[in-house]
Each structure stands twice: as C-alpha cells, then as structure tokens.
PyMOL CGO cylinders between C-alpha atoms (Angstrom):
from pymol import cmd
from pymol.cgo import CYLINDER

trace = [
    CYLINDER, 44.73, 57.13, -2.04, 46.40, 54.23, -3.80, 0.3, 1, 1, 1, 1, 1, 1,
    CYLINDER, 46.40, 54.23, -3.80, 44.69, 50.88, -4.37, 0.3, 1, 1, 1, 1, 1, 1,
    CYLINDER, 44.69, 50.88, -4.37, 47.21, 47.76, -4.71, 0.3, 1, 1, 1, 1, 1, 1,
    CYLINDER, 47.21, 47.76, -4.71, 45.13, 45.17, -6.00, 0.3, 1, 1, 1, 1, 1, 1,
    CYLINDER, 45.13, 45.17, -6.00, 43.17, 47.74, -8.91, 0.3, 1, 1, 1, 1, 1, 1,
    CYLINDER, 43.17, 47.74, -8.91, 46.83, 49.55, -9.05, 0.3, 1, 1, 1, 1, 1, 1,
    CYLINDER, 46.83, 49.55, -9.05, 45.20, 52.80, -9.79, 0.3, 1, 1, 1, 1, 1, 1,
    CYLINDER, 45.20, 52.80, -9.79, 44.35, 55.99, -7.73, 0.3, 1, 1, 1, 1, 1, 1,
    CYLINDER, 44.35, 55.99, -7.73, 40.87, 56.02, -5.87, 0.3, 1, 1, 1, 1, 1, 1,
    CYLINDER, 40.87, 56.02, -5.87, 39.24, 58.45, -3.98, 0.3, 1, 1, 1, 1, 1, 1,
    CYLINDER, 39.24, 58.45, -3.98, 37.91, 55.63, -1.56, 0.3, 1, 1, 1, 1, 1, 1,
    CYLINDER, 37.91, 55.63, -1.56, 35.22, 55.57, 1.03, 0.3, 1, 1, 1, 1, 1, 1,
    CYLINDER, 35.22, 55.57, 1.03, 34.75, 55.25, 4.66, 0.3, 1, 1, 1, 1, 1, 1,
    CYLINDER, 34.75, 55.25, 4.66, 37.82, 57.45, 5.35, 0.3, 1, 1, 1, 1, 1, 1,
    CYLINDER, 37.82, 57.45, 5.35, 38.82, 58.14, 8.27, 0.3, 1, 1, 1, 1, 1, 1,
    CYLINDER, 38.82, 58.14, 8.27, 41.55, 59.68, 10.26, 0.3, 1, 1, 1, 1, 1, 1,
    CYLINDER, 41.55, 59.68, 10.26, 44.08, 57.91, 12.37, 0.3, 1, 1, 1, 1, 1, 1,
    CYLINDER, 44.08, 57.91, 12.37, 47.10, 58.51, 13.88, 0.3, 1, 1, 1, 1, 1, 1,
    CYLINDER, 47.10, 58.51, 13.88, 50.04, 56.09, 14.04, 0.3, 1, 1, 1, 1, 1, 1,
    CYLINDER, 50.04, 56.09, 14.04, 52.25, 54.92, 16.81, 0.3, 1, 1, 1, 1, 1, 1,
    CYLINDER, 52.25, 54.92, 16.81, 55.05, 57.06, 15.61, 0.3, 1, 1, 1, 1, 1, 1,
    CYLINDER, 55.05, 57.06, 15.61, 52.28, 60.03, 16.04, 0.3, 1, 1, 1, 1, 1, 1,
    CYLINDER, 52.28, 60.03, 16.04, 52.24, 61.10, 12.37, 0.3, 1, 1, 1, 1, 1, 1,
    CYLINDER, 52.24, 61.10, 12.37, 48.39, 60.99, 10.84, 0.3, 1, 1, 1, 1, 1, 1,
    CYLINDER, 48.39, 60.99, 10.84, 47.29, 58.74, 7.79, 0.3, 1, 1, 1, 1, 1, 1,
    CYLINDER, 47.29, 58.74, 7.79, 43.94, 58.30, 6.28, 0.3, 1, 1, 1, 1, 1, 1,
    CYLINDER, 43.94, 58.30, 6.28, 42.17, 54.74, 6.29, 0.3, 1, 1, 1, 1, 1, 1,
    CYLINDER, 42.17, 54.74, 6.29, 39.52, 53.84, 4.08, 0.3, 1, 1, 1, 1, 1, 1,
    CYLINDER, 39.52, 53.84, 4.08, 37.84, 51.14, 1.69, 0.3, 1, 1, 1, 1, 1, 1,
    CYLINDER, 37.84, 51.14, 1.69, 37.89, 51.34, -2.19, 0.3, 1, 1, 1, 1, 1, 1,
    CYLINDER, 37.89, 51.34, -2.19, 35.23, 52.34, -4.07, 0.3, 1, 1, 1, 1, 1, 1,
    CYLINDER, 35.23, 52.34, -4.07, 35.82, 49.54, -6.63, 0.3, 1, 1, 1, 1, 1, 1,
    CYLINDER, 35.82, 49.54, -6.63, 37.26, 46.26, -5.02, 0.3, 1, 1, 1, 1, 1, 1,
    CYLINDER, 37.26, 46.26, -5.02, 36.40, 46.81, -1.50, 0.3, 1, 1, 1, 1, 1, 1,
    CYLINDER, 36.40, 46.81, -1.50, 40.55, 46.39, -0.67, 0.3, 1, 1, 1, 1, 1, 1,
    CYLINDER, 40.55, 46.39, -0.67, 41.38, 48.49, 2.50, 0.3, 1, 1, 1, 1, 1, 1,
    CYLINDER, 41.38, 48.49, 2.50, 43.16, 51.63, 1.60, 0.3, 1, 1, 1, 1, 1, 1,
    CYLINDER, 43.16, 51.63, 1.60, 45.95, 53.43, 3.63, 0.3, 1, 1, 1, 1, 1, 1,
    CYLINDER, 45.95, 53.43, 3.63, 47.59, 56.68, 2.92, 0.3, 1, 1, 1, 1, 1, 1,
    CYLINDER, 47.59, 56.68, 2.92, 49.95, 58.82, 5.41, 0.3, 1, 1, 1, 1, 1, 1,
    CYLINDER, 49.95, 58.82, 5.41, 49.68, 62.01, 5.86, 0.3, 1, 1, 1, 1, 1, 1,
    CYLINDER, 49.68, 62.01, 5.86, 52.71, 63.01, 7.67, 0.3, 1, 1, 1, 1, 1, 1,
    CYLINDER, 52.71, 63.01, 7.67, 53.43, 65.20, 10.93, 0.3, 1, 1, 1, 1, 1, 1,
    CYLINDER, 53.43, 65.20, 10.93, 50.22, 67.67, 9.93, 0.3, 1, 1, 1, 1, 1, 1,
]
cmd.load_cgo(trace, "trace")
C-alpha cells in the first residue's frame, strides 16, 4: 500500500478486506509509521 502523507510504500497494519459498492475488493489498513489510513484496490479478484 501507498501512504500519502509519508509518500512512500508501507506494508501497513490492521488490514483488512473490503469490498466496494461497485463490488470490486480493496484492502484497508493503518500505516505503520504515521498512523494515516491506507487504501489500496484490489480489483474484480
């Protein structure tokens, strides 16, 4: 996953996953480092 406000890639905790209103999957989760939420879709899998 991606964190915006370190602007580097994080392996996060807490993640989950969720599915989306338009039915594709994503992962949530928290990052490691700054706490900032973390999002990253998955797709139709």
């Amino acid at each position: 996953m991606y964190c915006v406000k370190c602007r580097a890639k994080r392996e996060g905790k807490n993640i989950e996953e969720v599915t989306m209103k338009n039915g594709k999957k994503a992962l949530k989760g928290v990052c490691e480092v700054c706490g900032t939420k973390m999002f990253k879709i998955k797709g139709n899998a």
